[in-house]
N, C-alpha and C positions, 0 to 999 in steps of 0.2 A: 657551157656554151663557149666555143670557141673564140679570139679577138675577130676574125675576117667576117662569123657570123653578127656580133655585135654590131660592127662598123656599118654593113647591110643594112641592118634593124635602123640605124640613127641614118643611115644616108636618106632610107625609104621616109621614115617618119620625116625630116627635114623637108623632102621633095613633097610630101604631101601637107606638108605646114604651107609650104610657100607654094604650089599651085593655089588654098583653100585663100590665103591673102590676096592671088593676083584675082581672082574671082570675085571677091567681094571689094576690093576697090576697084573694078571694072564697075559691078553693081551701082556702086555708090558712087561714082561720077555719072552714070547715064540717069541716076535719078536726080542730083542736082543738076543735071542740063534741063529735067523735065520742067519739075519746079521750077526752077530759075529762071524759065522765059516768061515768066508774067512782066505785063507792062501796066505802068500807070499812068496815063493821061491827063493832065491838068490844064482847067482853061482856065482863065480870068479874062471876062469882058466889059469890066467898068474900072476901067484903069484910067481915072480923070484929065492924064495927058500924054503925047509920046515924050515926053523929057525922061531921058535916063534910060533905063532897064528895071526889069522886075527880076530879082531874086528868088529863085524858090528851092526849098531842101527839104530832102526826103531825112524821117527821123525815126529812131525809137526810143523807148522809154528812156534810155541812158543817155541817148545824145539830146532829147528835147530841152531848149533853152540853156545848152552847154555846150553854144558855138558852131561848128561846122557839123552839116548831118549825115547820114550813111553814103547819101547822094544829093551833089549840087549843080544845078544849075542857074542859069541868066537867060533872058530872053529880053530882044528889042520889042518895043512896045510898035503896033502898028494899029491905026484907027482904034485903041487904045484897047488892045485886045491882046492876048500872047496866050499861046500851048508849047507844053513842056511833057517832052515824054521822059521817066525815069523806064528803063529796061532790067532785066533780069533781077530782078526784084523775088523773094526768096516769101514764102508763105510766113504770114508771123500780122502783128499788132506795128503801126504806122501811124505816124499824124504827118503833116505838110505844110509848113512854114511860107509864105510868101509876104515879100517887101517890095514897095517902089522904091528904087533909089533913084530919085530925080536927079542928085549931084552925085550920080556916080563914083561915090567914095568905098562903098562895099559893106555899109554898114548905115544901121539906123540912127537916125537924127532925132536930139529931142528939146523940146520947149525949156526952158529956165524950170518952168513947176514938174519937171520931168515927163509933160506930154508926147507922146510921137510926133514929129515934125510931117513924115513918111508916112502915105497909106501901109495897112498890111494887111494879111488874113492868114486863117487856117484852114486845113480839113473841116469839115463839120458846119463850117460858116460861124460859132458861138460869138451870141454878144454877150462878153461878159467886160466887167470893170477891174481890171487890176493885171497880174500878169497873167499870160495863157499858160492853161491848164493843159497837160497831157490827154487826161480823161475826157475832156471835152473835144477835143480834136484826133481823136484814136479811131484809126476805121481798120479792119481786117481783111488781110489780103489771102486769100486762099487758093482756090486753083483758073480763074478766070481773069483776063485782062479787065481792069478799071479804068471809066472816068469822073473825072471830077469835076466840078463847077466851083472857083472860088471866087470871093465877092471880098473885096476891099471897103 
Protein backbone atom coordinates (compact mmCIF):
# COMPACT_ATOMS: atom_id res chain seq x y z
CA UNK A 1 0.00 0.00 0.00
CA UNK A 2 1.20 3.10 -1.10
CA UNK A 3 1.75 6.49 1.48
CA UNK A 4 -1.12 8.75 -0.57
CA UNK A 5 -3.38 5.42 -0.33
CA UNK A 6 -2.84 5.32 3.53
CA UNK A 7 -3.34 8.91 4.10
CA UNK A 8 -6.99 8.30 2.25
CA UNK A 9 -7.69 5.33 4.58
CA UNK A 10 -6.92 7.80 7.89
CA UNK A 11 -8.48 11.02 6.38
CA UNK A 12 -11.72 8.77 5.49
CA UNK A 13 -11.74 6.92 8.85
CA UNK A 14 -11.13 10.42 10.76
CA UNK A 15 -14.09 12.18 8.61
CA UNK A 16 -16.23 9.20 9.71
CA UNK A 17 -15.02 9.32 13.52
CA UNK A 18 -16.07 12.91 13.58
CA UNK A 19 -19.39 13.09 11.54
CA UNK A 20 -20.44 9.65 14.01
CA UNK A 21 -19.42 12.33 17.17
CA UNK A 22 -21.24 15.29 15.66
CA UNK A 23 -24.47 12.92 15.44
CA UNK A 24 -24.58 11.59 18.75
CA UNK A 25 -23.97 14.80 20.54
CA UNK A 26 -26.58 16.44 18.53
CA UNK A 27 -28.70 13.31 19.95
CA UNK A 28 -27.70 13.87 23.24
CA UNK A 29 -28.54 17.48 23.56
CA UNK A 30 -32.09 17.24 22.01
CA UNK A 31 -32.73 14.44 24.55
CA UNK A 32 -31.63 16.61 27.64
CA UNK A 33 -33.75 19.56 26.35
CA UNK A 34 -36.52 16.77 26.46
CA UNK A 35 -36.05 15.66 29.89
CA UNK A 36 -35.00 18.61 31.20
CA UNK A 37 -38.09 20.64 30.80
CA UNK A 38 -39.93 19.04 33.65
CA UNK A 39 -41.11 21.62 36.13
CA UNK A 40 -41.90 21.47 39.82
CA UNK A 41 -44.39 23.35 41.43
CA UNK A 42 -44.39 23.98 45.18
CA UNK A 43 -47.15 25.52 47.28
CA UNK A 44 -47.24 26.31 50.76
CA UNK A 45 -50.42 27.72 52.29
CA UNK A 46 -50.10 27.99 55.93
CA UNK A 47 -47.36 30.19 56.24
CA UNK A 48 -48.53 31.80 59.92
CA UNK A 49 -47.32 35.30 58.68
CA UNK A 50 -46.16 37.55 55.78
CA UNK A 51 -42.96 38.58 57.72
CA UNK A 52 -39.86 37.63 55.82
CA UNK A 53 -39.90 35.23 52.88
CA UNK A 54 -40.03 31.50 52.58
CA UNK A 55 -37.00 29.77 51.42
CA UNK A 56 -37.25 26.70 49.31
CA UNK A 57 -34.29 24.25 47.57
CA UNK A 58 -34.43 21.76 45.32
CA UNK A 59 -32.07 18.78 46.54
CA UNK A 60 -30.49 15.30 46.05
CA UNK A 61 -29.26 12.84 48.01
CA UNK A 62 -25.71 14.53 48.16
CA UNK A 63 -26.81 18.05 48.65
CA UNK A 64 -29.55 17.10 51.29
CA UNK A 65 -28.84 18.94 54.77
CA UNK A 66 -25.24 19.97 53.15
CA UNK A 67 -26.22 23.72 52.51
CA UNK A 68 -27.11 25.06 49.26
CA UNK A 69 -29.43 22.52 46.85
CA UNK A 70 -29.38 21.86 43.15
CA UNK A 71 -31.95 24.79 42.93
CA UNK A 72 -32.88 27.76 45.24
CA UNK A 73 -35.24 29.88 45.57
CA UNK A 74 -37.14 32.72 47.90
CA UNK A 75 -40.70 33.73 47.61
CA UNK A 76 -42.53 36.83 49.34
CA UNK A 77 -45.18 35.47 51.41
CA UNK A 78 -48.74 36.83 50.41
CA UNK A 79 -51.97 36.08 52.66
CA UNK A 80 -49.54 33.68 53.91
CA UNK A 81 -49.33 31.57 50.91
CA UNK A 82 -46.21 31.26 48.20
CA UNK A 83 -45.60 28.99 44.83
CA UNK A 84 -42.26 28.27 43.65
CA UNK A 85 -41.55 26.88 40.41
CA UNK A 86 -38.07 25.02 40.02
CA UNK A 87 -37.81 24.44 35.90
CA UNK A 88 -35.80 22.14 33.89
CA UNK A 89 -35.32 19.89 36.44
CA UNK A 90 -33.70 16.48 35.09
CA UNK A 91 -35.53 12.80 35.86
CA UNK A 92 -33.81 11.32 39.08
CA UNK A 93 -34.68 11.06 43.05
CA UNK A 94 -35.49 14.75 44.86
CA UNK A 95 -36.71 15.93 48.18
CA UNK A 96 -37.50 19.94 49.02
CA UNK A 97 -36.55 21.83 51.61
CA UNK A 98 -38.61 24.92 52.74
CA UNK A 99 -37.97 27.68 55.59
CA UNK A 100 -39.67 30.73 56.89
CA UNK A 101 -37.23 33.26 57.52
CA UNK A 102 -39.18 35.80 59.25
CA UNK A 103 -35.74 37.97 59.90
CA UNK A 104 -34.61 37.64 56.70
CA UNK A 105 -31.13 36.63 57.59
CA UNK A 106 -30.95 33.52 55.06
CA UNK A 107 -30.81 30.90 57.35
CA UNK A 108 -32.50 29.06 60.26
CA UNK A 109 -32.85 30.34 63.73
CA UNK A 110 -32.89 28.18 66.74
CA UNK A 111 -33.93 28.14 70.51
CA UNK A 112 -31.07 27.87 73.28
CA UNK A 113 -32.20 23.75 73.59
CA UNK A 114 -31.42 23.78 69.85
CA UNK A 115 -35.31 24.09 68.65
CA UNK A 116 -36.13 25.81 65.43
CA UNK A 117 -37.00 29.28 66.08
CA UNK A 118 -38.48 29.30 62.05
CA UNK A 119 -41.33 27.21 60.68
CA UNK A 120 -40.17 24.71 57.95
CA UNK A 121 -41.09 21.59 55.85
CA UNK A 122 -40.31 19.02 53.46
CA UNK A 123 -41.42 17.08 50.42
CA UNK A 124 -43.46 14.34 51.83
CA UNK A 125 -44.89 16.51 54.64
CA UNK A 126 -42.97 13.78 57.45
CA UNK A 127 -43.53 14.45 61.12
CA UNK A 128 -40.65 13.13 62.50
CA UNK A 129 -38.43 14.31 65.70
CA UNK A 130 -34.86 14.96 65.15
CA UNK A 131 -33.18 15.83 61.93
CA UNK A 132 -34.84 15.51 58.36
CA UNK A 133 -34.31 12.42 56.74
CA UNK A 134 -33.58 12.23 52.90
CA UNK A 135 -35.65 8.99 52.71
CA UNK A 136 -38.57 10.61 54.15
CA UNK A 137 -38.86 13.43 51.88
CA UNK A 138 -37.59 11.78 48.52
CA UNK A 139 -40.25 11.95 45.60
CA UNK A 140 -39.35 10.81 41.94
CA UNK A 141 -39.40 12.96 39.10
CA UNK A 142 -39.73 11.19 35.83
CA UNK A 143 -41.19 12.37 32.75
CA UNK A 144 -44.23 14.65 33.80
CA UNK A 145 -44.45 18.14 35.50
CA UNK A 146 -45.18 17.99 39.37
CA UNK A 147 -46.84 19.61 42.17
CA UNK A 148 -46.60 19.80 45.42
CA UNK A 149 -48.39 20.91 48.71
CA UNK A 150 -45.96 21.76 51.59
CA UNK A 151 -47.28 22.34 55.11
CA UNK A 152 -45.13 24.05 57.66
Amino acid sequence: MNTSTTNNSITIKMSLLGLAFAFFSILGFSQSNETGSISIVVTIDNVKNNAGKVLVSLHSKDTFMKGKGLQNAESKIVDGKVTVTFKDVVPGEYAIMTLHDENENNRMDFEDNGMPKESYGMSNNPMSYGPPQFTDAKFEVATEDLNLKIRF
